[in-house]
N, C-alpha and C positions, 0 to 999 in steps of 0.2 A: 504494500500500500504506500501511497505516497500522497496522505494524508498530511497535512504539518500542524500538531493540535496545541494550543497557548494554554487557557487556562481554562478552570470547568468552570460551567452558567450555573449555578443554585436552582430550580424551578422544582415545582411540589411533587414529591413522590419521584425525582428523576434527576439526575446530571446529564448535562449535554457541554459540549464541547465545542468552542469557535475556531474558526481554521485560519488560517494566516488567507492572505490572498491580494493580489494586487491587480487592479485595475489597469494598470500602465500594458501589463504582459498576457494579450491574450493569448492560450494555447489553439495552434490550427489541430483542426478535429474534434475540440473539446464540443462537446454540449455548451451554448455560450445565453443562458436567459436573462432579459433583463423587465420591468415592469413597466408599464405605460396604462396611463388611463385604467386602473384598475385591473388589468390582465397580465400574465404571464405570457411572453413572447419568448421566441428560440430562433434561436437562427440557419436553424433549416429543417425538413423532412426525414433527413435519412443520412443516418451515420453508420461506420465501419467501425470494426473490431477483430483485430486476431488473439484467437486462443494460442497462449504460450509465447506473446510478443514479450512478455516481460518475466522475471523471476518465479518462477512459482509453479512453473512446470508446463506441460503443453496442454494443458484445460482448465486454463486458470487467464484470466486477467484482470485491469484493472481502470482500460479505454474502452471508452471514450470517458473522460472526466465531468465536471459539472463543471463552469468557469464566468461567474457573474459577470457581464457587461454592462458594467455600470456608467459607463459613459453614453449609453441609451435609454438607461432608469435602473436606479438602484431602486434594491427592493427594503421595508424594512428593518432598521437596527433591530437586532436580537432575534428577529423572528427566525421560523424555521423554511426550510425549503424540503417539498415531499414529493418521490416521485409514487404515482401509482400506474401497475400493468392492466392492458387491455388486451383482448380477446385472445387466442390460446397461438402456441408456438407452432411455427412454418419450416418446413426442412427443404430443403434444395436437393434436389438426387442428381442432378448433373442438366437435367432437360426439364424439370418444371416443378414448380411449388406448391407442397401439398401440407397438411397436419398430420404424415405418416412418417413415424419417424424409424430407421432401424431394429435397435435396440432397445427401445425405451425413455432415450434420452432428453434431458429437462435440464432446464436453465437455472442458477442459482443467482441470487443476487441478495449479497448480504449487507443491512443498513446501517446508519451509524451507532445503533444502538444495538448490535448484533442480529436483531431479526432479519430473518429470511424467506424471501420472497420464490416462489417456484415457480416458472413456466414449461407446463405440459402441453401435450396435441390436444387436452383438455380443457383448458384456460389454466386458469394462475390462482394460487393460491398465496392467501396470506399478500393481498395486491399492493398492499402499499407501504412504504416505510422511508424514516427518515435520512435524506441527504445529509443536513448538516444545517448550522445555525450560522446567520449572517454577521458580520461585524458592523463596529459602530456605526462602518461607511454604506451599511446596505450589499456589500459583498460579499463573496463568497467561492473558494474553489476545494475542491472535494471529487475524491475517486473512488467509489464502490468497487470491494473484491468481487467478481463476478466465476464462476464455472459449469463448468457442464459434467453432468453425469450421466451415467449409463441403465439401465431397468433397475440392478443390483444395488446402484443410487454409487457407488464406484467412480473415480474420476474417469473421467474417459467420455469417448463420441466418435459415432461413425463419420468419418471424413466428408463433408459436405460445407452447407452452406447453413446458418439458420438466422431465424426472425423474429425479431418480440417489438412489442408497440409498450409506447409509455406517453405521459403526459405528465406536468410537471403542477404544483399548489404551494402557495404559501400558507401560512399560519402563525397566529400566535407561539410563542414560546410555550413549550408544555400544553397543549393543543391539538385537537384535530380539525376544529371547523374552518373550513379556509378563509380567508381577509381579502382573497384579491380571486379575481374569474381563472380556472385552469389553463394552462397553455393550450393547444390543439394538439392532437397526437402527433408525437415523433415515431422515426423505426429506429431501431439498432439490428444491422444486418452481423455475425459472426462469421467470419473463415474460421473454420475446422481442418485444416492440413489442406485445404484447394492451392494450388497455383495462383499466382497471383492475377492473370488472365483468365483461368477459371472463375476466378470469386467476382472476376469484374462482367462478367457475364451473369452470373446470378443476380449483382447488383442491379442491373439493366434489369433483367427481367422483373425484379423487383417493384421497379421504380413504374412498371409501364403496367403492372397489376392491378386489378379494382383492390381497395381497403375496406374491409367490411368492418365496420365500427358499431360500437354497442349504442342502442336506442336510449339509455340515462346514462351517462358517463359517473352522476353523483352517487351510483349506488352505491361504489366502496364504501361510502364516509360511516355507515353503523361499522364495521365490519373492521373501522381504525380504531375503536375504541381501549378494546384491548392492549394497543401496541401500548401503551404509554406507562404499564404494569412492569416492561419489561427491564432488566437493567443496564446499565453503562456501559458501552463496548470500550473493551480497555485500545489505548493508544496505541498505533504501529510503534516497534521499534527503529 
């Protein structure tokens, strides 16, 4: 992880943690949202990831990051930033995109508070959890461990291409109800061992796909309740 964590926020029943982050240096690729007119905005549709790009073995990463642009609207001080999953994960088999996946395999994405989010050919469980808490300036940059596993839940994944949708909410500190309107869904697309001319063909296909998107997006919000029981994810070293 390449979290960078200062000191803990106090809030009731919960520690949370504010991340270093600078405004000046946006990272290319990162997830980059900033706030306008009461909404959450992103700066694009569809983002890249390879499994094993970084430490941690080859079904493990930790890009695309989160990386506030706050020279567009910062979002604000102290509150939290939440992403939640939408509709169920997509595999690439080399010619077209289906909710069939090999072996089993399902997305993990764990939040700053250790909980963990799943994406199966089923939809997603446990949909939403928290990014990270903004600083005084309304920013914020933050990277979720993300991996994949296999039936046996085992690290591992059949070599392909894969797809999860997310959308992003603010909130209060210690909080679920959001303060500002949701972004619009993003994708995060995965390379699983493809070539890199491979993956850029699943991307295309991706990109030229219909989005079937859910008829309430606000359903998760009973179903965040819970998260906020859970404890402190302790600090990368």
């Amino acid at each position: 992880m390449r979290n960078q964590w200062i000191a803990p926020i106090l809030a009731v029943g919960l520690s949370l943690t504010v991340s270093a982050a600078s405004a000046a240096d946006q990272h290319a690729g990162d997830i980059q949202p900033w706030k306008a007119n009461g909404q959450v905005l992103v700066n694009g549709e569809w983002f890249e990831a390879d499994f094993g790009d970084l430490s941690g073995g080859l079904y493990r990463t930790d890009d695309p990051g989160y990386d506030a642009n706050t020279a567009s609207g910062a979002f604000g001080a102290g509150n939290w930033l939440w992403f939640s999953g939408l509709n169920s994960l997509q595999f690439w088999n080399g010619s077209v995109w289906s909710n069939t996946v090999p072996n089993g395999e399902h997305i993990e994405l764990t939040d700053a508070l250790g909980n963990v989010t799943t994406f199966n050919t089923s939809g997603v469980q446990n949909a939403s959890g928290v990014i990270g808490q903004f600083d005084d300036a309304g920013d914020i940059h933050e990277h979720l461990d993300m991996a994949i596993r296999n039936e046996s839940n085992a690290l591992g994944g059949t070599v392909g291409a894969y797809w999860i949708t997310l959308h992003l909410f603010e909130t209060l500190p210690d909080s679920t109800t959001p303060v500002s309107t949701a972004s619009t869904p993003f994708h995060i697309l995965f390379n699983r061992g493809l070539a890199h001319a491979d993956f850029e063909l699943a991307v295309e296909a991706a990109s030229a796909a219909p989005v079937p998107l859910p008829g309430a997006v606000w359903l998760f919000a009973p179903a965040m309740a819970g998260l906020l029981g859970f404890g402190r994810r302790k600090p990368a070293a």
